[in-house]
C-alpha distance (Angstrom), angle and dihedral (degrees) to the residues before:
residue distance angle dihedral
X1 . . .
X2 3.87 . .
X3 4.12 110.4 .
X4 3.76 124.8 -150.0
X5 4.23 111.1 -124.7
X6 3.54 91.6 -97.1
X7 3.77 85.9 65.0
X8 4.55 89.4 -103.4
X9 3.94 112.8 147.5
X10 4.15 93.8 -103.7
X11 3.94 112.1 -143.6
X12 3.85 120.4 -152.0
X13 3.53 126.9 -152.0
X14 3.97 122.4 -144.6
X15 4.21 128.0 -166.4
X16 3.85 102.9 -144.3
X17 3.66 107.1 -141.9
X18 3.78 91.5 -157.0
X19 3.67 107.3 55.5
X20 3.85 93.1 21.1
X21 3.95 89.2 -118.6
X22 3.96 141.6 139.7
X23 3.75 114.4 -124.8
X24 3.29 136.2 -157.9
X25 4.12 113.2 -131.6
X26 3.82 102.2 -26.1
X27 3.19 120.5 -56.8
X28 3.58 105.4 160.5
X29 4.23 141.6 47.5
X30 3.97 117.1 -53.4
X31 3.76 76.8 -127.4
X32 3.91 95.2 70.0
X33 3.76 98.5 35.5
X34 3.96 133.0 89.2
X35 4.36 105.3 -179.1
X36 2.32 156.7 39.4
X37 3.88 93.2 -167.5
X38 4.12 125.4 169.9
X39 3.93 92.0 -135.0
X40 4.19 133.8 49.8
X41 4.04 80.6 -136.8
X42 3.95 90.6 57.7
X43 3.92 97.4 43.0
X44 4.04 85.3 49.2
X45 3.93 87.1 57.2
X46 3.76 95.0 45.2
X47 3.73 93.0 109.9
X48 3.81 90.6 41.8
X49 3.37 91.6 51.6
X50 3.50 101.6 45.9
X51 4.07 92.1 49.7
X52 4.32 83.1 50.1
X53 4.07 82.1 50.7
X54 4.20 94.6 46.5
X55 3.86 86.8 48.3
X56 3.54 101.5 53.0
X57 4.19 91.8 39.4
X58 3.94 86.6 49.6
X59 4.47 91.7 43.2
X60 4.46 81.3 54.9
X61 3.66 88.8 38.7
X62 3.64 84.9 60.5
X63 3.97 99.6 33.5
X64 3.75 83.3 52.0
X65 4.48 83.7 55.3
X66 3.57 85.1 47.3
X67 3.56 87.5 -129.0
X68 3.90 117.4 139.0
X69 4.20 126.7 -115.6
């Protein structure tokens, strides 16, 4: 079990990619999992924040080309 600093049981949430489900600590393959996250909210996101992430890596990608969006 993973503790907080102040010494508080810390408990991890994890998107499974498979069955399109929060979990609770992992309970499934590394293979199926994006997290760990600190909040149920977060590890709901986790595919909407990874497409917000792609975007803005691909909008510098392009910057970087010094082509326009």
């Amino acid at each position: 079990m993973l503790m907080s600093p102040d010494g508080v049981p810390k408990v991890e949430y994890f998107f499974n990619t498979r069955t399109r489900m929060v979990e609770q600590g992992r309970q499934s393959s590394w293979e199926n999992l994006m997290g760990p996250y600190d909040s149920y909210e977060a590890a709901a996101r986790a595919l909407e924040t990874a497409q917000e992430r792609t975007d803005a890596w691909d909008e510098d990608d392009r910057e970087w080309r010094g082509e326009r969006g």
